[in-house]
C-alpha positions in Angstrom: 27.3 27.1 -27.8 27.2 23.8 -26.2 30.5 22.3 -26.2 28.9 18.5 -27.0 27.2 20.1 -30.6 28.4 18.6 -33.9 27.9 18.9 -37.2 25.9 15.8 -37.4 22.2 16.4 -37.9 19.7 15.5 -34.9 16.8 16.0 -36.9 16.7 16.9 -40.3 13.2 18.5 -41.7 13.4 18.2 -45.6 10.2 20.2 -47.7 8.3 19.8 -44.6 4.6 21.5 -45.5 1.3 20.9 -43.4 -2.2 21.7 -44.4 -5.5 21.7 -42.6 -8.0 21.3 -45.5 -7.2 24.7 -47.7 -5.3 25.9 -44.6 -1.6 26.2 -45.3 0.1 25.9 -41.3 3.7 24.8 -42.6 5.0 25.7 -46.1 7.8 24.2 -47.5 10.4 24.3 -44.4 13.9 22.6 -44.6 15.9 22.5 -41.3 19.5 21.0 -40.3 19.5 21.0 -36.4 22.4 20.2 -35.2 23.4 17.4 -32.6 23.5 18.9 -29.1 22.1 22.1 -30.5 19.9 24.2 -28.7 17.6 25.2 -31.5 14.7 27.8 -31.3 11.4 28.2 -33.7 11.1 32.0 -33.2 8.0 33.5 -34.2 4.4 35.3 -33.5 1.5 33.3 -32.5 -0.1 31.9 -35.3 3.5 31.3 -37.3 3.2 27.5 -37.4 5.9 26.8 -34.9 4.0 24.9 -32.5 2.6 23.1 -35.3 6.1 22.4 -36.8 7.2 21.4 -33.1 4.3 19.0 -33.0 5.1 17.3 -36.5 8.2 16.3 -35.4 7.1 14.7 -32.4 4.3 12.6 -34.2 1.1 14.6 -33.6 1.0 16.1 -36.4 1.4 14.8 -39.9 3.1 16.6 -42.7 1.1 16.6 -45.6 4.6 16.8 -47.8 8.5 16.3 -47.2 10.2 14.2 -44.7 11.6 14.2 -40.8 14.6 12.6 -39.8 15.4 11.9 -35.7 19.1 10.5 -35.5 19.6 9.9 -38.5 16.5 7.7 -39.3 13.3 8.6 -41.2 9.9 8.7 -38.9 7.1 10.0 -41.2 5.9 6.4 -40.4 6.8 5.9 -36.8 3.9 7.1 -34.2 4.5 9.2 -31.9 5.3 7.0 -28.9 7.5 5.0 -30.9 9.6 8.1 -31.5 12.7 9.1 -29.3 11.6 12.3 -28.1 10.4 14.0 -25.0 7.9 16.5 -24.7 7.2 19.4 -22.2 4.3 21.3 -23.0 3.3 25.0 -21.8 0.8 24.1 -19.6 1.6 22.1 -16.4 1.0 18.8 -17.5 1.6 16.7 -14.5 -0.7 14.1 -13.8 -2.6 15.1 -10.7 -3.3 11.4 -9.1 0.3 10.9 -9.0 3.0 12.0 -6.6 6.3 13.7 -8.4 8.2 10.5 -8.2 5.4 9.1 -10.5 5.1 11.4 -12.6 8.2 11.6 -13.4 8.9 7.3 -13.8 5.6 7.7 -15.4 7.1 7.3 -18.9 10.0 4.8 -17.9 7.9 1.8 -17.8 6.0 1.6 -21.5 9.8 1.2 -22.1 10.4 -1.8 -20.6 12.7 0.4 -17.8 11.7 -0.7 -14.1 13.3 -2.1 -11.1 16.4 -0.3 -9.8 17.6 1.3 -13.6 14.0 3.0 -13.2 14.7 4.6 -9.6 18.0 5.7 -10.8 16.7 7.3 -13.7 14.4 9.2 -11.3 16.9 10.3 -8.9 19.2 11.5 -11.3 16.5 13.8 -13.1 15.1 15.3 -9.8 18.5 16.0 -8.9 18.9 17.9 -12.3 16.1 19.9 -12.1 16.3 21.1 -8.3 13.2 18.8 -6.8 15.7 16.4 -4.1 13.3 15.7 -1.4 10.0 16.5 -3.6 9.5 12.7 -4.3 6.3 11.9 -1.9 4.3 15.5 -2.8 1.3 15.6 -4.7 1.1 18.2 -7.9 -1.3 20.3 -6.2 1.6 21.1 -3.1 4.0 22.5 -5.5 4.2 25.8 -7.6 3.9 26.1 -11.2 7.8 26.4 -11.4 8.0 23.4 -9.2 5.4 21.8 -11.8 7.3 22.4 -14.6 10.4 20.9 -13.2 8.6 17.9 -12.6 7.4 17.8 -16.2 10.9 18.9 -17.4 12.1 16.0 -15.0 9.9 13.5 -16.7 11.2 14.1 -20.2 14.6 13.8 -19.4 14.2 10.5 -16.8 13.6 8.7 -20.4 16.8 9.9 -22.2 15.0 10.9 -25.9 17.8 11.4 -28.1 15.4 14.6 -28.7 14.0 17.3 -26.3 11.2 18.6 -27.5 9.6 22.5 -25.6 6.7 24.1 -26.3 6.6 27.1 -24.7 7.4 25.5 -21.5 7.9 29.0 -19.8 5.1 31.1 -20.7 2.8 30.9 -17.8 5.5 31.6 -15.3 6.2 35.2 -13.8 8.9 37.3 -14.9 11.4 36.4 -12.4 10.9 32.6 -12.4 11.0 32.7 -15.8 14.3 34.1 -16.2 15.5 31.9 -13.2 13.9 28.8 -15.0 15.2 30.0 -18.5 19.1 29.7 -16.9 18.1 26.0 -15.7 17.0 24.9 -18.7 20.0 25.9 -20.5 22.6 24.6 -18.0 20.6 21.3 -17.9 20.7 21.5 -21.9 24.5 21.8 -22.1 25.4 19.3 -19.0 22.6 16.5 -21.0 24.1 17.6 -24.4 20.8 17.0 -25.8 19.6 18.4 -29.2 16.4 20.5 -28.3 14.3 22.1 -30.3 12.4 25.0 -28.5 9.3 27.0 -29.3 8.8 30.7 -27.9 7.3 34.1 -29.4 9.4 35.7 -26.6 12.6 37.3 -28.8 14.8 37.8 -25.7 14.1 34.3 -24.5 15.3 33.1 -27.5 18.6 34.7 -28.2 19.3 34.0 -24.1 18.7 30.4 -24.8 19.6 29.7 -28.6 22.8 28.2 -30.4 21.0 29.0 -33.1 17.6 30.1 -34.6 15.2 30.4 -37.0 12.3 33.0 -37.3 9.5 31.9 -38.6 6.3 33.7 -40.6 3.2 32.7 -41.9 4.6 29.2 -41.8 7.6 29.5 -43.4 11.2 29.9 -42.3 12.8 33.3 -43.0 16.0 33.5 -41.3 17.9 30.8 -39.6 21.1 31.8 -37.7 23.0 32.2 -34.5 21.5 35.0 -32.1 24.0 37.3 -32.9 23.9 37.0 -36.3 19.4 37.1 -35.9 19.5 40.2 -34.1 22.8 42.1 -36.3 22.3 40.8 -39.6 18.7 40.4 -40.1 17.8 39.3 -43.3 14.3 41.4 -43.9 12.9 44.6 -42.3 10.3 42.0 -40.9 12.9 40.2 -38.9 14.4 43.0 -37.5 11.8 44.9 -36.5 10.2 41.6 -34.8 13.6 40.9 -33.1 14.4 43.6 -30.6 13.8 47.1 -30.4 14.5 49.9 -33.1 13.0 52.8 -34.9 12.9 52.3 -38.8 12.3 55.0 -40.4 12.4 56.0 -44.7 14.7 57.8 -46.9 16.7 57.7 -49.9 20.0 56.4 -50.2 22.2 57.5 -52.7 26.7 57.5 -52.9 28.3 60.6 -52.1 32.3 60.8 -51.7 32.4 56.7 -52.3 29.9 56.7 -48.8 26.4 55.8 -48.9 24.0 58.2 -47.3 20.4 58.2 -46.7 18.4 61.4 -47.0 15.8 61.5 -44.5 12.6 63.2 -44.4 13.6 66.2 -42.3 16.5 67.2 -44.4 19.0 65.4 -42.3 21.4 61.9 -43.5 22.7 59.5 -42.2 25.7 57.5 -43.6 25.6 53.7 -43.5 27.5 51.0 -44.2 25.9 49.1 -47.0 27.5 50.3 -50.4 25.5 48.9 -52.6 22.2 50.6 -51.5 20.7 53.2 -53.4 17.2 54.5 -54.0 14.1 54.3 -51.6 15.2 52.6 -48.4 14.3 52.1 -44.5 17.4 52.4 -42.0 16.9 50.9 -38.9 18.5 52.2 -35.5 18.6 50.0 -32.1 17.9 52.1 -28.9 21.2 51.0 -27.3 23.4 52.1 -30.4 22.5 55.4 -30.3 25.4 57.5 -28.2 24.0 61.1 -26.3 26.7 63.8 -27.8 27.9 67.2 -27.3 26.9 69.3 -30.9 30.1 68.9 -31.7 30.4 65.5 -32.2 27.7 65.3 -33.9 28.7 63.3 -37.0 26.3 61.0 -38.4 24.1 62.1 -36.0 20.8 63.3 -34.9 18.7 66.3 -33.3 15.5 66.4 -31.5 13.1 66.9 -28.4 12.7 64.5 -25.9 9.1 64.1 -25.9 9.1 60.8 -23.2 11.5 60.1 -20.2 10.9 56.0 -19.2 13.3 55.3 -16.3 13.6 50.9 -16.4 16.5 50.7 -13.6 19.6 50.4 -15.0 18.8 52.1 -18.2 16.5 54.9 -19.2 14.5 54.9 -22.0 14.0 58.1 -24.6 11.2 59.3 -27.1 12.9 61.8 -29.4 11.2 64.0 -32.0 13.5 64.3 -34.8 11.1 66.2 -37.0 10.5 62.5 -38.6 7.6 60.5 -39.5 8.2 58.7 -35.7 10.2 59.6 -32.5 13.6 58.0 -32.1 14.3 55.8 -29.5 17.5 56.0 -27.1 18.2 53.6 -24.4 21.5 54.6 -22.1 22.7 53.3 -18.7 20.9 55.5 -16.4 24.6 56.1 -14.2 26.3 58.4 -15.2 23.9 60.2 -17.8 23.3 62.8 -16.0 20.4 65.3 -15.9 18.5 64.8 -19.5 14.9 65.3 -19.3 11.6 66.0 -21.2 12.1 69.2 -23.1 15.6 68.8 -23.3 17.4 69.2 -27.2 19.9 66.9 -27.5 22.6 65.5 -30.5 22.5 61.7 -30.6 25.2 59.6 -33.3 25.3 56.1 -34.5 28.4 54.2 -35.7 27.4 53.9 -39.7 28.1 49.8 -38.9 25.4 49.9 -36.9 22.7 51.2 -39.0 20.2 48.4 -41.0 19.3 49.0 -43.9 16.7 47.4 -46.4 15.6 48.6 -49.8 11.9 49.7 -50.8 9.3 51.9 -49.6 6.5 49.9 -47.8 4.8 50.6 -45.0 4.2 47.2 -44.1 7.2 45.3 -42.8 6.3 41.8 -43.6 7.8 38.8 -41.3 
């Protein structure tokens, strides 16, 4: 976590809902973000993030509920009255204008010119990597290079709020990771509260002091990355963040330890002892340790049915006899020779087995 975050609220969203016509985007959301936080809306396309995102830079009206920037209520204030900057996913640079203009573009409907403007232009090239860039047009740059300059131009005006939209999501793999470490060094050095919107999970627990999943336009878990991706609140969130195989069973105490019966006659204890009755446990690939028969406690047999080498890791399909295939991920040194065909005994630590009550198929976010 930034070392500049307080407890002071940055923006404050209070019974926040937004309707177009009968359409329902935003339900009911109340957020405390933090100042200096770096602050993700998580979710799938069509969640109401963006549309959140855009509400509380004044694009977007709520319909219901309040927004609070630094302490002060805006639901009245337009939007370029408001202290935030915006970077948007597309590369929106202004193509008439070299990147110095672009990125003073914004510095002069303020009242800032003269040598505080150049400054202020200076200072945010610098930040973002583009020293030397000043006299190019957008059309001699890359889309990383675009970016920056847009990324440059929200920052040149100071907003006490940094508002992202997806500003990564055109971008290859690579220079999206690459750009994704900027951003949050830049974050953390500016000690600016930003509020971030991505449907990429991994992007947001790299990025995040905190965040909050969202579904259907509501918020359903907010919390730090680690406590997202460990504790997950729902079956929806969990199998939305990360990877895992859930499968069903029954849980039921036996020797003061609750263990789930699964389908094939196996169990598996677990570490929630209040659970019993229908259930889904939930296993991430990377908890799952490769083990002599043995050692087989609170563990697993099957077929690997798929192989997937990734680089440093390799990636396993087991058939456990279960309504779905297991998946393993280990560090590919040092595992040896494990291939299609081979039986093998896997076992997970009972603290690292999720757990959720009920029977549904569906898994709702």
């Amino acid at each position: 976590m930034s070392a500049r975050t307080t407890d002071a609220a940055g923006v404050e969203l209070s019974d926040v809902t937004i309707k177009f016509g009968d359409v329902v985007a935003v339900s009911q959301v109340d957020l405390r973000i933090r100042s200096g936080e770096f602050f993700t809306l998580l979710g799938p396309s069509g969640c109401g993030k963006t549309t959140l995102l855009r509400a509380i830079a004044g694009f977007n009206r709520q319909t219901q509920g309040s927004i609070e920037l630094a302490g002060k209520i805006v639901d009245a204030i337009p939007a370029h009255r408001r202290d935030t900057g915006m970077v948007f996913q597309n590369y929106a640079v202004f193509p008439h204008l070299n990147v110095w203009d672009n990125v003073a573009y914004g510095l002069k409907p303020r009242k800032i010119v003269g040598s505080e403007a150049d400054e202020r232009v200076r200072e945010a090239l610098s930040m973002v990597d583009l020293t030397g860039y000043e006299k190019r047009q957008p059309k001699q740059l890359s889309g990383g290079q675009q970016q920056r300059v847009v990324i440059a131009r929200a920052i040149a005006i100071r907003p006490s709020v940094l508002l992202m939209d997806e500003p990564l999501a055109n971008l290859d793999a690579k220079l999206r990771v690459r750009l994704r470490n900027d951003l949050r060094r830049l974050q953390e050095d500016l000690g600016i509260t930003t509020i971030y919107v991505t449907h990429d999970q991994e992007e947001a627990l790299t990025l995040s002091d905190r965040i909050a999943v969202m579904s259907a336009g509501k918020v359903m878990q907010v919390g730090t990355p680690d406590e997202i991706y460990d504790a997950p609140a729902s079956r929806g969130v969990a199998e939305f963040i990360g990877e895992g195989t859930f499968l069903r069973g029954i849980a039921e105490q036996v020797d003061r330890q609750t263990v789930v019966q699964l389908a094939n006659g196996s169990s598996l204890t677990v570490a929630n002892e209040a659970l019993t009755g229908p259930v889904w446990v939930g296993m991430r690939p990377h908890d799952m340790q490769i083990v002599e028969a043995r050692h087989g406690a609170n563990g697993l047999r099957g077929t690997i049915v798929s192989r997937s080498y990734l680089g440093a890791s390799v990636q396993f399909m087991v058939d456990c006899g279960l309504e779905r295939p297991v998946m393993i991920q280990r560090y590919a040194h040092g595992l040896g020779k494990v291939s299609v065909g081979d039986e093998i005994m896997f076992h997970i630590d009972p603290s690292r087995v999720l757990t959720f009550p009920g029977s549904d198929e569906k898994a709702e976010l």
